[in-house]
N, C-alpha and C positions, 0 to 999 in steps of 0.2 A: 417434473419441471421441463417446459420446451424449452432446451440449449441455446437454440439458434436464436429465438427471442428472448433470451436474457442475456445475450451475448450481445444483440445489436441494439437494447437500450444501452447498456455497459457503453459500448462504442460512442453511441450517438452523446449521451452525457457527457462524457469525458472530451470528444470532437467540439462540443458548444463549449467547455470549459478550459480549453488547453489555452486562450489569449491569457485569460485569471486567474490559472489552476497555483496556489502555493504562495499566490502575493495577495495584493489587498491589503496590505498593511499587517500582515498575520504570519508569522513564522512556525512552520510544525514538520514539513517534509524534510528540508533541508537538514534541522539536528540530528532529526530521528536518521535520518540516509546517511551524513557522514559516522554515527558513532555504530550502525550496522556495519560501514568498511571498516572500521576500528577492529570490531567483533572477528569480522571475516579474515583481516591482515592479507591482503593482494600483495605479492611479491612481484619485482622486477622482473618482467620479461613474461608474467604470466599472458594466459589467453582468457578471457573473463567473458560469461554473459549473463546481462540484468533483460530478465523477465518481467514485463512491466513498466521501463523506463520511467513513463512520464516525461516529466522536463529533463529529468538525468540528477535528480539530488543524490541517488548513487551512484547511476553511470559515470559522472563525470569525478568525485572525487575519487572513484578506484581508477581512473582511468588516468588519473594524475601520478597514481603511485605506483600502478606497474609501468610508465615511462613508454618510449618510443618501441623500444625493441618486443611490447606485449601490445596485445588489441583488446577492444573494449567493444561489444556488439551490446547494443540494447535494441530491444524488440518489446512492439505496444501495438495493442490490439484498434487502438484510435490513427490513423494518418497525421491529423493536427497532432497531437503530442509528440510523433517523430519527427515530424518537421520543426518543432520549436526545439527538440532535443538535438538535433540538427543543425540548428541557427546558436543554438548554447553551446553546443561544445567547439562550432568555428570560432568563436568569440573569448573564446579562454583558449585558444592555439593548439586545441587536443587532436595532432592529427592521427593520434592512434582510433580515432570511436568513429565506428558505423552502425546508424540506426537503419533500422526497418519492421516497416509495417507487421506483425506475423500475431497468429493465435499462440499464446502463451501455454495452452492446455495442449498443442501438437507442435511444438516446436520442430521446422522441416529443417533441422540442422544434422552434419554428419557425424556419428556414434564418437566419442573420447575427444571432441578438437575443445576443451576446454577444460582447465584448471579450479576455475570455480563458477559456482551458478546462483547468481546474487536473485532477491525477489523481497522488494519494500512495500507492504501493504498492496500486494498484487496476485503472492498467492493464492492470498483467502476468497478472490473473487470470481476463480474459476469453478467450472459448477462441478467437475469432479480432480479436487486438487490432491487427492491421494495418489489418485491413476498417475497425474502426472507428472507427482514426484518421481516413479520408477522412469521414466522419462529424461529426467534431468540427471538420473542417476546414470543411463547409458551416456548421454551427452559427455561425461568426464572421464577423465584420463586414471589411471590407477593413482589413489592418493587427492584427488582430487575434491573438494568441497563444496557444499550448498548452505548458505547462510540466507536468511528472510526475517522476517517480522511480521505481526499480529498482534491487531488487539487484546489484551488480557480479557478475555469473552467471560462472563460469570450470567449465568440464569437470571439472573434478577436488575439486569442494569439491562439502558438502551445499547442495542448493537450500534457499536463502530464512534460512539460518541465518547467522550469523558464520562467518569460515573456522573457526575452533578448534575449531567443534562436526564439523568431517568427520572428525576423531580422536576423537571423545568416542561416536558414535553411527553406529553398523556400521548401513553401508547396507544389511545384511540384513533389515533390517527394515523399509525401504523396500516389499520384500514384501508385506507387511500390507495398505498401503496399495490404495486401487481402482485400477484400469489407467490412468485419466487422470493419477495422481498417480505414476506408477512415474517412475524417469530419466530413462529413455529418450523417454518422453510428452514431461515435459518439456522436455529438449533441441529436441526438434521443435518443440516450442509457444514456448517462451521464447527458450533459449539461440541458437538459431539466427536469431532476428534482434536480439536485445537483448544477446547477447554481445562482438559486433564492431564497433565504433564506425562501421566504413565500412558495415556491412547495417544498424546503426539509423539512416543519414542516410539511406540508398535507402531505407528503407520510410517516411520520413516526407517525402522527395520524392516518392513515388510516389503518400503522402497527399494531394501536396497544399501540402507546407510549405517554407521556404526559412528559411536563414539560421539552419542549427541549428548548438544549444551543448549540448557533452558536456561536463561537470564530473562528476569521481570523488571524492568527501571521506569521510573518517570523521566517522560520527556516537557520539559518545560514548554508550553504552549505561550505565544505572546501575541496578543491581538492589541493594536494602538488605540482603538475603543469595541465598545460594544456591539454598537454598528457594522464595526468593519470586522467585526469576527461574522456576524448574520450573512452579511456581501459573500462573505471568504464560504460562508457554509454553501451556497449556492455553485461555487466551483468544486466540491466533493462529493463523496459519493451518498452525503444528505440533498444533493440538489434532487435524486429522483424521487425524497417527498417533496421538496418545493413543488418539484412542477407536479404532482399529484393531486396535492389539498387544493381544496374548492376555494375562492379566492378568500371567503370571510373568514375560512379558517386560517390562511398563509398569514394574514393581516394581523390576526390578531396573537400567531405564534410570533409573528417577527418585534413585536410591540414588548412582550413578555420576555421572550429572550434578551433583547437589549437591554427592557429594565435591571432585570436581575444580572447581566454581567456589570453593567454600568455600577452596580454596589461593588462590586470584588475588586473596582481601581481604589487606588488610595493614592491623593493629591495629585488628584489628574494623571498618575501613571498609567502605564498600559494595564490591561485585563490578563490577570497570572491567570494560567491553567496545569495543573501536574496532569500529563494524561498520562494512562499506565500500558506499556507498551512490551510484548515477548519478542526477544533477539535468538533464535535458532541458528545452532551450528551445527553441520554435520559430516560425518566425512564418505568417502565410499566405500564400499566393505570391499574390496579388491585391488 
């Protein structure tokens, strides 16, 4: 896989998506972010850094609970997403958090100035996230922590979706997508050490880490219709099939998804979704 060219679609997607990225009428970063700081429990005073920010659905609630006297660095690989992360946490008075721009896979931060090392649906998209857990592992102070999230990955469902949608959207169209992005990629990149609880504690021993905690929960998904879940799908990291498929095929997935979520509302409520999501804790072996 070229890095460099999977790294600046990475960018370039998430840069067009950062005005939309998490709204649209659609709720799923935010639960999933605060109940990872839940997971992770940030103490007063600590020094934290989120890998991946985004908008800050974790940055900003840990950054509330370690208070003034700790700091809160979030770093994203897109410019638009630190600038809205930026504009978000001026807006909630947080003046402990400083984002910046940076490669999440080479973090140019210096050895122990951190207590924990948050990562929401951010580590799975560096193209070698093993490397760069021993990485995050130096970044900490003795006793210090690394908590993130992943999709509960299984061989037989679409990557990065709810399972429902591996019925809903023919993985012939996976095709579309660039080589880094085919299954197969995948598998080798993801699935094969983030899919088996015993190969994700070896590669975060091998980090580095000791005393890891695998939690699986549903995250309740709520999109206000079906529509505005397809809108919302074009801000994630499903946009790079959107902009893949040939238009007659995008038309006619967009037509088929609506219908079928538009059944799962009941009396015009919102469209429920359980998506099934892994909470990683872990601490440093030193």
């Amino acid at each position: 896989m070229d890095s460099a060219l999977y790294k600046t679609k990475v960018t370039d997607a998430f840069n067009e998506a950062a005005a939309t990225y998490d709204r649209l009428g659609v709720e799923f970063f935010t639960p999933m972010g605060r109940r990872l700081v839940e997971l992770a429990d940030p103490r007063p005073g600590q020094d934290l850094l989120d890998v991946g920010c985004g908008l800050g659905a974790t940055l900003l609630p840990a950054a509330a609970l370690i208070g003034p006297q700790g700091s809160a660095l979030g770093i994203d690989i897109a410019p638009a997403m630190v600038e809205e992360a930026g504009r978000q946490a001026g807006r909630r008075g947080l003046g402990n958090v400083e984002v910046r721009v940076m490669d999440g896979e080479y973090p140019e931060l210096p050895d122990r100035s951190f207590d924990l090392v948050l990562g929401s649906y951010s580590v799975i998209f560096l193209p070698d996230a093993r490397a760069a857990l021993a990485r995050y592992a130096a970044l900490l102070r003795d006793g210090g922590r690394a908590a993130f999230t992943s999709p509960v990955f299984t061989r037989d469902t679409f990557p990065f979706l709810p399972p429902m949608f591996t019925e809903l959207i023919p993985m012939s169209l996976l095709e579309h997508l660039p080589a880094a992005w085919h299954p197969e990629q995948l598998h080798r990149q993801l699935h094969s050490w983030l899919e088996v609880p015993a190969d994700l504690v070896a590669a975060l021993d091998k980090a580095g880490f000791t005393d890891v905690e695998i939690t699986d929960e549903n995250v309740a998904m709520a999109a206000v219709s079906g529509e505005a879940w397809v809108d919302w799908s074009h801000t994630q990291g499903m946009r790079l099939l959107w902009q893949h498929l040939p238009a007659p095929e995008a038309a006619a997935l967009r037509t088929h998804l609506i219908d079928a979520l538009e059944a799962l509302r009941e009396d015009g409520g919102p469209v429920r979704i359980d998506v099934p999501v892994r909470y990683v804790t872990a601490t440093v072996a030193r």
